[in-house]
MIKOL-249913 format. One line per field, with one value per residue: residue in one letter; z, y, x of N, C-alpha, C, O in turn. Coordinates in pm, 1 decimal. Layout:
% MIKOL-249913
res: [A|...]
n.z: [Z|...]
n.y: [Y|...]
n.x: [X|...]
ca.z: [Z|...]
ca.y: [Y|...]
ca.x: [X|...]
c.z: [Z|...]
c.y: [Y|...]
c.x: [X|...]
o.z: [Z|...]
o.y: [Y|...]
o.x: [X|...]
END
This chain:
% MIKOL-249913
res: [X|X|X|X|X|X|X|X|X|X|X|X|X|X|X|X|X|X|X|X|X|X|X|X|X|X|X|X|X|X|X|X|X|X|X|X|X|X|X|X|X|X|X|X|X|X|X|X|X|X|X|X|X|X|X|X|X|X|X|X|X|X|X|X|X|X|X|X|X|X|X|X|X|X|X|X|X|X|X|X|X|X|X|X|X|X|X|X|X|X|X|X|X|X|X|X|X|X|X|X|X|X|X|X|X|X|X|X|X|X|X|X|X|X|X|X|X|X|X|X|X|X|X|X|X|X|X|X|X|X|X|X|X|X|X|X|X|X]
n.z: [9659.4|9556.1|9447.2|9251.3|9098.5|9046.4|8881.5|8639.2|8509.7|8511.0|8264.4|8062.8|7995.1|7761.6|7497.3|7584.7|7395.9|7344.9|7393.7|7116.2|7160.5|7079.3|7060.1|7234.0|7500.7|7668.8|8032.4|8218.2|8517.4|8628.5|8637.3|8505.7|8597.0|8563.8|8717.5|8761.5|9024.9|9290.8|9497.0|9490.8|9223.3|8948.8|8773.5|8878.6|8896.1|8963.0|9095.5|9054.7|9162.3|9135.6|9298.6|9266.1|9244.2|9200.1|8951.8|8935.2|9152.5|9184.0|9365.2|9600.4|9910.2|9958.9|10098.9|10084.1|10035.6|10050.8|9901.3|9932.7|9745.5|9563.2|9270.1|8968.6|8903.5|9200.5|9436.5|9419.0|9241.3|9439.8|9643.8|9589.9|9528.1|9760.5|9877.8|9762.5|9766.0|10079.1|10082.1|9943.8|10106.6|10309.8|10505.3|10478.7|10475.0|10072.4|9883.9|9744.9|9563.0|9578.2|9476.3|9498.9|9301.9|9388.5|9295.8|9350.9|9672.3|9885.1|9900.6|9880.2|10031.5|10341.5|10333.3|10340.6|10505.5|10737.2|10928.0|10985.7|11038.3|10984.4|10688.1|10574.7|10549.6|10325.3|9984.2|9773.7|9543.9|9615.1|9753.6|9603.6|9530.9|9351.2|8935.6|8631.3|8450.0|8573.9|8615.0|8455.5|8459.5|8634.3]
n.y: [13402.4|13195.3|13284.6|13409.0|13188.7|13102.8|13270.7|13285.5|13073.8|13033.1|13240.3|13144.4|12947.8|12983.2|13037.2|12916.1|12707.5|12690.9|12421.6|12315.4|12251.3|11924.0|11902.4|12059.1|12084.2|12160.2|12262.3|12058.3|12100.3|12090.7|12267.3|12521.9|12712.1|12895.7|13058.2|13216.2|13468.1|13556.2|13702.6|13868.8|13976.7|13929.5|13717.6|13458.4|13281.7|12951.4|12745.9|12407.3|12193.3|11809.3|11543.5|11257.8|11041.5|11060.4|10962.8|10723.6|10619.1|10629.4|10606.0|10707.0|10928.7|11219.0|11470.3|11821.6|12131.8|12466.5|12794.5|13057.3|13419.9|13206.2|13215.3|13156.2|13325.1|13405.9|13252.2|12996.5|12810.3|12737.6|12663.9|12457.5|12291.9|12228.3|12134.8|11885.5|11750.6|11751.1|11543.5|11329.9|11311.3|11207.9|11347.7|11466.1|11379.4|11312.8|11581.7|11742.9|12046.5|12365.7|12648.7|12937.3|13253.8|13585.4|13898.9|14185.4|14233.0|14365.4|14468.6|14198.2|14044.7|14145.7|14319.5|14506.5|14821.3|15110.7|15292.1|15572.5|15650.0|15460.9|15428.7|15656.7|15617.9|15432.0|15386.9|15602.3|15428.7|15190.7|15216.5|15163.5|14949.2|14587.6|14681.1|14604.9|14665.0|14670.8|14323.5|14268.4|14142.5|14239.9]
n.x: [15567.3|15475.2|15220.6|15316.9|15399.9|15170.9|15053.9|15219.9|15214.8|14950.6|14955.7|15053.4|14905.5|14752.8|14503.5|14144.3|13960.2|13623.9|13335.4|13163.5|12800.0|12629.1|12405.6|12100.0|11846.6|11572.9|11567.0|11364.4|11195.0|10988.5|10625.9|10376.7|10093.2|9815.2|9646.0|9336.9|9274.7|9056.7|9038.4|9215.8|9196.0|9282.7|9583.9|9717.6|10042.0|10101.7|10367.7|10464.1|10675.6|10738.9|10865.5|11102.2|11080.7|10798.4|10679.4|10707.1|10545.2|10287.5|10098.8|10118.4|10182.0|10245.4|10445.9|10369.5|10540.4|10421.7|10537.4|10606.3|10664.8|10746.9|10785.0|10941.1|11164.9|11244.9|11212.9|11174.2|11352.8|11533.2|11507.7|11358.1|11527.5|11657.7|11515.5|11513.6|11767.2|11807.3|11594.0|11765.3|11973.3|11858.4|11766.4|11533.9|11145.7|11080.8|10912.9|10651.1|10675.1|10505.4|10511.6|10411.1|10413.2|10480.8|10336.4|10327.0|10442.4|10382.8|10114.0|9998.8|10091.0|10027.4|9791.5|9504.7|9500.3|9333.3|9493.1|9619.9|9872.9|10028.9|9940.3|10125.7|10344.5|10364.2|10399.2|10194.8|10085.9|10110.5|9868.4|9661.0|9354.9|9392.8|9375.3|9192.0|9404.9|9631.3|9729.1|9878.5|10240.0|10462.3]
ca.z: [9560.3|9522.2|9337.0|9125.4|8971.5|8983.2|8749.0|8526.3|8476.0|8407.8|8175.3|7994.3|7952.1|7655.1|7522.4|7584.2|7308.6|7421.1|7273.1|7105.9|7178.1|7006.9|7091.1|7355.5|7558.0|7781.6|8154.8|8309.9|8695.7|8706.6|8542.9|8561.7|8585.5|8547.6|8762.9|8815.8|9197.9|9268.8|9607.7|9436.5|9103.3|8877.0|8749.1|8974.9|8864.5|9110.5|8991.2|9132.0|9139.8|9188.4|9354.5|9144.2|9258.2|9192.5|8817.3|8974.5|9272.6|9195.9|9483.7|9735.9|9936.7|9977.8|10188.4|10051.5|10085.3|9983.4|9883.3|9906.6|9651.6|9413.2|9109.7|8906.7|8922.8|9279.4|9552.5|9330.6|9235.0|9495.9|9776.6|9545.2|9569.1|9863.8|9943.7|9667.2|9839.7|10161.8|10042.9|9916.9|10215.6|10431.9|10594.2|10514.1|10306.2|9970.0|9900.4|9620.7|9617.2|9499.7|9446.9|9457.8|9301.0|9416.8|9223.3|9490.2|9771.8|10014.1|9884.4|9850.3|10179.1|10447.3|10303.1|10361.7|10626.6|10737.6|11033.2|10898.4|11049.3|10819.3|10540.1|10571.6|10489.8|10204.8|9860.9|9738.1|9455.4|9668.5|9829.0|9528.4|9488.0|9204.2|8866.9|8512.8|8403.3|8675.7|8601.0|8354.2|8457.4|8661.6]
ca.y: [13319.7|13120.0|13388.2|13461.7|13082.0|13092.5|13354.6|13271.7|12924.0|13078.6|13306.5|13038.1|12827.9|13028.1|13064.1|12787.4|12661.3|12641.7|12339.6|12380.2|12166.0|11868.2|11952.8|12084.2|12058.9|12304.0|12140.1|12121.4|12067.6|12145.7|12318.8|12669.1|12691.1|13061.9|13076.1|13350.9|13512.7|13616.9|13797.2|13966.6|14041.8|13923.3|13593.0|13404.6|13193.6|12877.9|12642.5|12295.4|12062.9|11724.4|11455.3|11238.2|10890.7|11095.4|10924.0|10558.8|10564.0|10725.2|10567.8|10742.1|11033.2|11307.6|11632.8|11942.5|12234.2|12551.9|12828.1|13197.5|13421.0|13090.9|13214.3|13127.5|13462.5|13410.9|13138.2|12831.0|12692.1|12750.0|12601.0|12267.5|12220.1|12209.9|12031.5|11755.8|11765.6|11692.2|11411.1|11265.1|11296.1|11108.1|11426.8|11476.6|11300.7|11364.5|11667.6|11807.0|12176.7|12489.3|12804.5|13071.5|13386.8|13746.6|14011.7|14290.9|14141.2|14406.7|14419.6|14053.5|13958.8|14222.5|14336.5|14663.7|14907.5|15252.3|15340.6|15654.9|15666.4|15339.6|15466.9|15782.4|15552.2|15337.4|15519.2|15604.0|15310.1|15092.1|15174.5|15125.0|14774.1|14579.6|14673.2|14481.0|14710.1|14572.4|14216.2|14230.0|14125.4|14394.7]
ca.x: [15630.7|15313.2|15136.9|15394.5|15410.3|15055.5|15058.3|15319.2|15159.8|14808.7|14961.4|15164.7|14859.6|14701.7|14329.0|14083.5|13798.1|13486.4|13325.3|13015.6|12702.2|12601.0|12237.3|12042.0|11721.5|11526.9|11590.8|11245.2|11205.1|10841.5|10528.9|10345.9|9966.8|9805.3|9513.5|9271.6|9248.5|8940.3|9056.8|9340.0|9121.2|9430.2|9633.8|9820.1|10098.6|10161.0|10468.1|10457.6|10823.3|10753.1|10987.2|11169.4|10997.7|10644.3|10616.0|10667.8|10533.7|10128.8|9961.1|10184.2|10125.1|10365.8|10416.0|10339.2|10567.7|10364.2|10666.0|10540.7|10770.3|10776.1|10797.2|11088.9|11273.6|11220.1|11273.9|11101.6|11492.3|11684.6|11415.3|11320.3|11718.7|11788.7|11443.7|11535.1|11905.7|11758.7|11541.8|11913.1|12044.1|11788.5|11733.7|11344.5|11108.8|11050.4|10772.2|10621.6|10749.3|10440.5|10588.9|10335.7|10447.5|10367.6|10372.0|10338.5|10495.9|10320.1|10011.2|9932.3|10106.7|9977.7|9648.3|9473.3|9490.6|9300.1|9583.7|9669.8|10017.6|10095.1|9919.4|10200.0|10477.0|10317.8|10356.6|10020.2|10048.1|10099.4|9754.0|9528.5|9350.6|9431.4|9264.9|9221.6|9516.6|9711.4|9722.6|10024.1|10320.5|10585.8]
c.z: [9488.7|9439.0|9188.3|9009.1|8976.1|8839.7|8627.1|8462.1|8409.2|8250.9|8018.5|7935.0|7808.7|7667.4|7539.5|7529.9|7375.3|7298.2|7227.8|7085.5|7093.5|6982.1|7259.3|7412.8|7653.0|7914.4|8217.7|8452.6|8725.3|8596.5|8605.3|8533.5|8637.2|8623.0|8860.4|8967.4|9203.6|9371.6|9562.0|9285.8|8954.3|8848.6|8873.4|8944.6|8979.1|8989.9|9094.7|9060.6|9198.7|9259.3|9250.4|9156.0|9249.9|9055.9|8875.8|9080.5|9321.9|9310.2|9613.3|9770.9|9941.2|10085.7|10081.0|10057.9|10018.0|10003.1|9838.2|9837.2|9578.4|9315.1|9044.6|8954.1|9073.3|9387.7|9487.5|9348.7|9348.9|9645.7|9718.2|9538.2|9686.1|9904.8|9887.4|9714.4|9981.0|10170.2|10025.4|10010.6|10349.3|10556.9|10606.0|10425.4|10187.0|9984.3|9785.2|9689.7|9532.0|9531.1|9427.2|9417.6|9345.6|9349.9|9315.7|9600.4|9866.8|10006.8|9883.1|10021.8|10304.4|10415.1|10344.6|10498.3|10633.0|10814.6|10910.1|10944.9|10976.9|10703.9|10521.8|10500.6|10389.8|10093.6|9778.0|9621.6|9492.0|9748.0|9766.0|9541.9|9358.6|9146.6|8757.2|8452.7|8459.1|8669.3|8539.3|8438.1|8548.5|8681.4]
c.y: [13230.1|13134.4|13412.1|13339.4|13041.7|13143.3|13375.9|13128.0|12962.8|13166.3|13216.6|13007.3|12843.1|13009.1|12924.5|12789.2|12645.4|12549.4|12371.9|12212.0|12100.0|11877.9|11982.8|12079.9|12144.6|12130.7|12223.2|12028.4|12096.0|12179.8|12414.8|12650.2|12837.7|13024.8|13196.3|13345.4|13553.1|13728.6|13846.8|14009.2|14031.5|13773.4|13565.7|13282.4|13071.4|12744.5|12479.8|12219.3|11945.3|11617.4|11349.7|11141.4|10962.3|10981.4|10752.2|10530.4|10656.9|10733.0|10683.4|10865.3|11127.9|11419.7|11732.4|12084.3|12348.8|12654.2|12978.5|13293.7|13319.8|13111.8|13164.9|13209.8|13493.7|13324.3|13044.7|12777.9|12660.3|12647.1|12431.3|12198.2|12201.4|12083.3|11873.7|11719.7|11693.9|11561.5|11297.6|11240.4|11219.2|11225.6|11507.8|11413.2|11384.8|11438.2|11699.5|11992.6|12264.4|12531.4|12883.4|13208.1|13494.1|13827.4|14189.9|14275.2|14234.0|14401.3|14311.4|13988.1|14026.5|14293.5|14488.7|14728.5|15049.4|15285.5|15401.5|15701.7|15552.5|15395.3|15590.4|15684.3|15471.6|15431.7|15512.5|15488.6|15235.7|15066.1|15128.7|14970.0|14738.1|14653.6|14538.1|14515.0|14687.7|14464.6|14205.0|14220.0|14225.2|14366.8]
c.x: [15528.9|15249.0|15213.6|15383.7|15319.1|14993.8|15114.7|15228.3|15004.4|14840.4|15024.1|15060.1|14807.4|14558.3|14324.8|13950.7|13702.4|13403.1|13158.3|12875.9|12693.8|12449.9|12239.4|11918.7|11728.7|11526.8|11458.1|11265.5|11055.7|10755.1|10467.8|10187.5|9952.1|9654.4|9447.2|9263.5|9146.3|8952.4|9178.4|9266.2|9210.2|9500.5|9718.6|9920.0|10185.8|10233.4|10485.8|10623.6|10770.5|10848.5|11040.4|11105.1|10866.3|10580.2|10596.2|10575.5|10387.8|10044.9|10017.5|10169.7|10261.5|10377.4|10393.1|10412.2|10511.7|10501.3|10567.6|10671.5|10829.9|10805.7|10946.0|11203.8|11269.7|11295.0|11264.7|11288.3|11546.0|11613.5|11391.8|11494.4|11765.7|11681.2|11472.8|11687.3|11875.5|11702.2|11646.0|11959.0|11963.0|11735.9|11606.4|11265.9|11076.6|10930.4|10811.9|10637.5|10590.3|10428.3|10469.2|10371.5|10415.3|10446.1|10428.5|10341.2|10384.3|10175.7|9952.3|10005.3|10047.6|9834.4|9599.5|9450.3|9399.5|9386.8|9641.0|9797.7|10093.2|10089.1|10062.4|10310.3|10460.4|10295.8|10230.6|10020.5|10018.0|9964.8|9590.3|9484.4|9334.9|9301.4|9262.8|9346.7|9612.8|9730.2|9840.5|10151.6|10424.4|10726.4]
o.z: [9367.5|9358.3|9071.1|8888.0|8923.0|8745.7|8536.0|8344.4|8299.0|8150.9|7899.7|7813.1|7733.4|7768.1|7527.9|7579.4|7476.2|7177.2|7287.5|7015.8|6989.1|6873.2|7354.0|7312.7|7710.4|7909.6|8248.9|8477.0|8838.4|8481.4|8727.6|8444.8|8715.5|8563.9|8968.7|9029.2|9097.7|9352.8|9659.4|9245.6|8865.5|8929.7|8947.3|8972.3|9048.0|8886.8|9211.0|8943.9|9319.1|9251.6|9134.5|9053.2|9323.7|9057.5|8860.6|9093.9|9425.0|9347.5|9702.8|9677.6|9922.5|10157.2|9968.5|10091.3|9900.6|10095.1|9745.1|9867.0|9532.3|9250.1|9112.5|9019.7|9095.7|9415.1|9487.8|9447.9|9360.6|9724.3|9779.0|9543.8|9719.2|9946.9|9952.3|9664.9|9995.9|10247.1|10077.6|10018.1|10458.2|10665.2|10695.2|10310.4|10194.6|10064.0|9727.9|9801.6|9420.0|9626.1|9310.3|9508.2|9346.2|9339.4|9324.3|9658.9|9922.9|10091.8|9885.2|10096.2|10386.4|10517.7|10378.5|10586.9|10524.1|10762.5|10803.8|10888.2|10922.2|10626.1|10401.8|10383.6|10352.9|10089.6|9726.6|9614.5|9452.1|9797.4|9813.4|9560.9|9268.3|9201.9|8774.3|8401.2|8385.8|8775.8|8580.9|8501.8|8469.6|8698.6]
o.y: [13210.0|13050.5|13425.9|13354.9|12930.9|13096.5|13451.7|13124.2|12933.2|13159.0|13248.6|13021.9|12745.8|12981.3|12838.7|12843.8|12575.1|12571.2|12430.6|12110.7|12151.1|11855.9|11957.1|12061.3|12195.5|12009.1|12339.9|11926.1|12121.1|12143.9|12426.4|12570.4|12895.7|12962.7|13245.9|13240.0|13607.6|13835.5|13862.2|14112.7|14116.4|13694.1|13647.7|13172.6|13089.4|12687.3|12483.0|12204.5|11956.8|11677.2|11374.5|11128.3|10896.8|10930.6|10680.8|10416.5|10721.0|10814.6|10726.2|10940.7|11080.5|11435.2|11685.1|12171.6|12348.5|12625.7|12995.8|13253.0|13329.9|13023.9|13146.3|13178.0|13612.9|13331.2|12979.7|12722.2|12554.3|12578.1|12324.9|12085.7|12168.0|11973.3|11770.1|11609.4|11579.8|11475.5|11187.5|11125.0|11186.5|11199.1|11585.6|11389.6|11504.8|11401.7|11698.9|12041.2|12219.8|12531.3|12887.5|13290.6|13510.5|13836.1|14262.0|14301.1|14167.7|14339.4|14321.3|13901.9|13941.7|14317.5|14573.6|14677.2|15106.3|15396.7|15356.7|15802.9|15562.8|15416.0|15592.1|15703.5|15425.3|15523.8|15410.7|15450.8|15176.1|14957.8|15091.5|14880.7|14806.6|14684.6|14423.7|14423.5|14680.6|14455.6|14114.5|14324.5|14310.7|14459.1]
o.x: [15521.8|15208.9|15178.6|15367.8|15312.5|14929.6|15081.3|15192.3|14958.1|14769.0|15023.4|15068.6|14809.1|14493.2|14412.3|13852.1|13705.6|13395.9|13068.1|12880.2|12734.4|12397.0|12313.8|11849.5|11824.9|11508.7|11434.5|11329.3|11014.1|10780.0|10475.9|10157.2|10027.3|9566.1|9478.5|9248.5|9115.4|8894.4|9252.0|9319.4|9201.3|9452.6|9773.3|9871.7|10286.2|10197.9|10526.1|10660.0|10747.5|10955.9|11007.4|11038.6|10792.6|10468.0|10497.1|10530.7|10367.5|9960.7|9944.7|10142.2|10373.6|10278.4|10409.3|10332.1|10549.0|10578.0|10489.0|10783.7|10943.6|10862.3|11047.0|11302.9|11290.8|11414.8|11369.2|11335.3|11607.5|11678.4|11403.6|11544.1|11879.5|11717.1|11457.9|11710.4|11919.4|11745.2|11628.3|12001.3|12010.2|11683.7|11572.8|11302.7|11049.9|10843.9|10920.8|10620.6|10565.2|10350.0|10431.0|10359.5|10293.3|10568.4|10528.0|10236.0|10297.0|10111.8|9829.6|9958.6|10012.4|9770.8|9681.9|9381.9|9392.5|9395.1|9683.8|9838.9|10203.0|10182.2|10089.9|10343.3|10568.3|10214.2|10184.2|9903.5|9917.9|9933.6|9482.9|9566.9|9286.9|9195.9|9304.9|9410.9|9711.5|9791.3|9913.0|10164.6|10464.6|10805.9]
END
C-alpha cells in the first residue's frame, strides 16, 4: 500500500527545473607537479592536498601521508576525504596528502624479474622497460 502512494505521489508531482548557475568556479583541493623519473625513464605526476590550517599556520609541521595510485582518476579524492574527515573528527591530525600516480601499476610497483615461470604469466608488454615513446599518458 506504501508503494502504491509512493508512486502515485511521485507521479502527481510533475517535471522539475533545474536551475541554472549564476557562475561557476573550478573547485581546487590541491596542485599537480610533472616531474621527470629517472628510474622509470618517464614523467611522473605527484599531486599534493594540503590541510586547511596549512595557509595560516606556516611554521607548523605536519605528517605526511605519501598515497601510491594518487592520481586524480585514482585514489587522490577519495583518501584526502576521508583524511580531511578524520582531521574533523579529532580522529588524526591534520596531514598533507601526495598522491603519486602510476601509470603501469605492475611495472612501477614490482620491478623486474628473470624467473621464467613468472615471466610465463606477464604479457610480453608488460615486460619491456619504459621507452621515450612510452611516456604519454595511457
Amino acid at each position: 500500500m506504501r508503494l502504491l502512494l509512493a508512486s502515485l505521489a511521485l507521479a502527481a508531482a510533475g517535471p522539475v527545473e533545474a536551475q541554472i548557475p549564476v557562475s561557476a568556479a573550478p573547485l581546487r583541493i590541491g596542485t599537480s607537479h610533472v616531474l621527470q623519473s629517472a628510474p622509470l625513464g618517464e614523467p611522473r605526476t605527484i599531486n599534493v592536498v594540503l590541510p586547511a590550517s596549512y595557509a595560516r599556520e606556516r611554521g607548523r609541521r605536519y605528517r605526511v601521508l605519501y598515497l601510491l595510485d594518487g592520481g586524480v582518476e585514482q585514489d587522490l579524492l577519495h583518501v584526502a576525504g576521508v583524511a580531511h574527515l578524520n582531521a574533523l573528527w579529532g580522529r588524526s591530525a591534520e596531514a598533507i596528502v601526495v598522491g603519486i600516480e602510476t601509470n603501469d601499476r605492475r611495472r612501477e610497483l614490482v620491478g623486474p624479474t628473470r624467473d621464467p615461470e613468472l615471466l610465463k604469466s606477464i604479457p610480453r608488454r608488460a615486460r619491456q622497460p619504459p621507452s621515450a615513446s612510452s611516456s604519454a599518458k595511457r
